[in-house]
C-alpha positions, 0 to 999 in steps of 0.5 A, spaced: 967 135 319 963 141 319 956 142 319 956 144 312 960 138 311 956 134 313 950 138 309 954 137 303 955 130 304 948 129 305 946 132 300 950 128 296 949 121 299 941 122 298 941 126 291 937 132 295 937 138 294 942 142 299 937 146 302 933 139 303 940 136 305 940 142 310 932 141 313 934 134 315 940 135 318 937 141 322 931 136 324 935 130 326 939 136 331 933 139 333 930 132 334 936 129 338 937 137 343 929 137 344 929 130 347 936 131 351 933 138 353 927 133 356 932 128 359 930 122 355 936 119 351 936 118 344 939 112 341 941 110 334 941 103 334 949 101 331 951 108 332 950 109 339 946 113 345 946 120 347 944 121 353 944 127 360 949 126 366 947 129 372 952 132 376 951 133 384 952 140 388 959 138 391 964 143 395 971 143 392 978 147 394 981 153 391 987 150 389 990 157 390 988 159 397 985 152 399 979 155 400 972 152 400 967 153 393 961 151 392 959 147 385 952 147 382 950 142 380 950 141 372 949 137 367 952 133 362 951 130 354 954 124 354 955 119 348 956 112 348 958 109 341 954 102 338 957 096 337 957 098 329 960 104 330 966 101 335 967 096 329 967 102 324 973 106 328 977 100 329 977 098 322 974 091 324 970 088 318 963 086 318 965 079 320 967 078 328 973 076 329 975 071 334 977 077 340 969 079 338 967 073 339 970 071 345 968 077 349 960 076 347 960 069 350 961 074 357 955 079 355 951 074 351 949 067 355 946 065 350 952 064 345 956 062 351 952 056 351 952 056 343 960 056 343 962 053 350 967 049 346 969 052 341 971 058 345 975 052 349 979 051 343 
């Protein structure tokens, strides 16, 4: 999908006007560049987390005449997508299926506790 896709999509999910579809979509990209430009990461719960990577100065080989290069260091935008959003991509239903529900019990103590036996099943 394009931008004036997503424009359009917009536009027509919100019953804006193009142009008001438009200023949105160029104010979430603004807001979500500014905060990575000030290296905070941005999160959209259920959809996922941009964040900055940074990347050390390193030495690396020439692969043609093997000679040693210095490498600035840079940085990266990253994009972790939320549990939602995973479920979504993978064609998974609102309900959590078995496979869902056992890989929580590692992440969540909680429901561990809650569902200790009937995980054993």
């Amino acid at each position: 999908m394009t931008k004036q896709e997503l424009i359009s999509e917009v536009s027509k999910r919100s019953d804006l006007a193009k142009k008001d579809a438009e200023l949105a979509v160029k104010a979430v990209f603004e807001a979500i560049s500014e905060t990575l430009e000030k290296g905070d990461k941005f999160q959209l719960v259920g959809f996922g987390t941009f964040d900055v990577a940074e990347r050390a100065a390193r030495e690396a080989r020439n692969p043609r005449d093997g000679s040693v290069m210095k490498i600035s260091p840079t940085k990266s935008v990253r994009f972790k997508a939320g549990g939602d959003l995973r479920k979504k991509v993978n064609g998974k239903t609102q309900a959590a299926s078995q496979w869902d529900d056992y890989e929580d019990s590692f992440t969540n103590p909680l429901f561990y506790a809650q569902n200790q036996k009937e995980l054993k099943k």
